[in-house]
N, C-alpha and C positions, 0 to 999 in steps of 0.2 A: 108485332102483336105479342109473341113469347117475352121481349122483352118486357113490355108494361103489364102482363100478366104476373111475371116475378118479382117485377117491384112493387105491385099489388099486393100480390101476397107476402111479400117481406114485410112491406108497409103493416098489414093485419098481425103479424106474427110480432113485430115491432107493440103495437097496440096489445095487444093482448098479455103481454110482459108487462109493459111498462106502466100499465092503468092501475093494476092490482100494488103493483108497488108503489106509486104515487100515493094511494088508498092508502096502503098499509105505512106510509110515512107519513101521514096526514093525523092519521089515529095513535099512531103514534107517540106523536108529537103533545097530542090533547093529552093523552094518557100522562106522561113527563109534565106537562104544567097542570094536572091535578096534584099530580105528586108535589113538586113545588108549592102549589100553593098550599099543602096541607104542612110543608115543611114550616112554611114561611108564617104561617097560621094565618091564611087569610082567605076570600073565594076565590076561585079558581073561575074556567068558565061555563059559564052557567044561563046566562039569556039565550041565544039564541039555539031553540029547538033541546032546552034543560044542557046546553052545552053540547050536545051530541052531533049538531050543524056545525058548532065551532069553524073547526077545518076548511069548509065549503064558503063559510060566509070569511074567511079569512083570506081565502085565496081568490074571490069574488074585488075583496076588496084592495086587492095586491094590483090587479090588473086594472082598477078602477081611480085610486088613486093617485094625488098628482108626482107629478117625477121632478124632483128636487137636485137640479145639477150644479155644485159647487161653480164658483164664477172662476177662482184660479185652476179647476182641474184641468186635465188633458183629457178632454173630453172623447176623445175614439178611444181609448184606453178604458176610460171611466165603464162607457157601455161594454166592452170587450171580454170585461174582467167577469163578470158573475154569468155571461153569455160562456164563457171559456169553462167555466167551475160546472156549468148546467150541464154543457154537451161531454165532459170528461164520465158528470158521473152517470149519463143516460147511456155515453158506450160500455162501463163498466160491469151494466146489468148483461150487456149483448153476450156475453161468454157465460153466462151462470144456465145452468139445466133447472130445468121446470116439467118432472117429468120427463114427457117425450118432446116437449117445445124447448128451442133451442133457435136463439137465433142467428148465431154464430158458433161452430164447431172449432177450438181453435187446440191444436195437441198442445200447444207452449201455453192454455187458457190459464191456470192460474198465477203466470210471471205475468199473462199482459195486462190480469187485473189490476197485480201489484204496479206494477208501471200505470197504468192509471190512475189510479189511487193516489200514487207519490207527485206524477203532474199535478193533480189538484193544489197542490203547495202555492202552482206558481199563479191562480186565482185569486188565492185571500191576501198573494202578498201585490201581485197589481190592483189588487182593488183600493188598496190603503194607499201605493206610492201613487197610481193617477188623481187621489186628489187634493196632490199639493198641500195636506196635513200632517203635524208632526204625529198628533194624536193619534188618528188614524194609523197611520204607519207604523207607529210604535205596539200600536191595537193588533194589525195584519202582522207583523212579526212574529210577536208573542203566539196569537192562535198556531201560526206558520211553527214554529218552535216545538207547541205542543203537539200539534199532527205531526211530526216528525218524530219525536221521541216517541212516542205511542204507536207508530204501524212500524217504528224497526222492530219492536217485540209485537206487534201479531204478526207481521209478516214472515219473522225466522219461526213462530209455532204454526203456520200455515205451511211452509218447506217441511216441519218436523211430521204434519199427515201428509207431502207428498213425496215423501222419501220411504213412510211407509207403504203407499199406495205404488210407488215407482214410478209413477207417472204424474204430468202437469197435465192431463186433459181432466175438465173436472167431470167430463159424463164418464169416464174412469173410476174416479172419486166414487160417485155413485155404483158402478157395475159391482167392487170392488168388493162393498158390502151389503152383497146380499146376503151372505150367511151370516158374520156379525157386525156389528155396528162398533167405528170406529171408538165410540166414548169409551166404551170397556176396555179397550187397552191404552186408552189414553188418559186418563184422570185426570193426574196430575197437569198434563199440559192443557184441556179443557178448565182446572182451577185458575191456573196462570192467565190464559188467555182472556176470561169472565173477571179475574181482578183487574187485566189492562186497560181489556173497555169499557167493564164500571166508572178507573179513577178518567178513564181520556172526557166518559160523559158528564160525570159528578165533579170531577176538580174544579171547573168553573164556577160552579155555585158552592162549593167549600172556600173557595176565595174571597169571593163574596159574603157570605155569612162574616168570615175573619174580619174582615174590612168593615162591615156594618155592626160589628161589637165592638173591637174598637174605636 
């Protein structure tokens, strides 16, 4: 009975994390393709619910629509690969503090993010070799390439506030500053870090844009 009372309540604690950020990457995401499309001078979305369902009727129609399995793929690989990519980044949230909810305390928390984080690699690049395209593969590379060169610089300025902080627990992180807040002695690597994950989200569609004027 104690035992399925704790996986109970892991389960809630698990939910309670993981909804709001689903949320907040949902809206997100809408936000980024207005953006886009105003770049691109065009509409963005806008039917259902003035756009603001977007999200919902998006991921309505994810789980609704048909599944398209290459005929030469490797097919256990095939489904494996974005299953694998899913469950890396749902443990990734497990270590980050929310407040006092926390669903995982871990003192090495923010190396194991980092090692999760870097697993994610090996997702995008089976997603591309399971199915038996050059295209593909060449596609998963490239992304693989760029998340690689992009979290070795957030990840050495994430070491640079835990070396301030002295510790890898990241409810540390938090304890840490309550008197000031870490930005103020950090500027400079808070500039660094905001131009790596601009160019890591933006480089894709500056490629783009290049390719479509030429």
């Amino acid at each position: 009975m104690k035992t399925l009372l704790l996986i109970i309540f892991i389960l809630i604690k698990f939910l309670i994390i993981i909804i709001p950020a689903l949320l907040s990457v949902a809206y997100l995401t809408l936000i980024e393709r207005k953006i886009l499309s105003a770049i691109q001078i065009r509409r963005g979305p806008n039917v259902v619910g003035y756009g603001l369902l977007q999200p919902l009727a998006d991921g309505l129609k994810f789980f609704l629509k048909e599944t398209i399995i290459p005929i030469k793929s490797n097919k256990g690989l095939f489904f494996f690969a974005p299953l694998l990519f899913l469950v890396l980044s749902f443990c990734s949230w497990s270590v980050i503090p929310f407040d006092s909810i926390t669903l995982v305390n871990v003192n090495l928390g923010i190396l194991f993010y980092l090692a999760l984080s870097s697993l994610s690699v090996y997702g995008i690049i089976l997603a591309g070799w399971s199915s038996n395209s050059r295209y593909a593969f060449l596609g998963s590379l490239r992304s693989a390439a760029q998340m690689i060169s992009y979290e070795v610089v957030l990840g050495l300025l994430i070491l640079t506030v835990a070396a301030l902080s002295q510790s890898f627990n990241l409810r540390e992180f938090i304890a840490n500053q309550n008197l000031s807040y870490y930005f103020f002695a950090l500027i400079p690597i808070f500039l660094i870090y905001f131009v790596a994950f601009w160019l890591k989200q933006i480089e894709p569609l500056l490629i783009f844009q290049k390719q479509k004027l030429n």
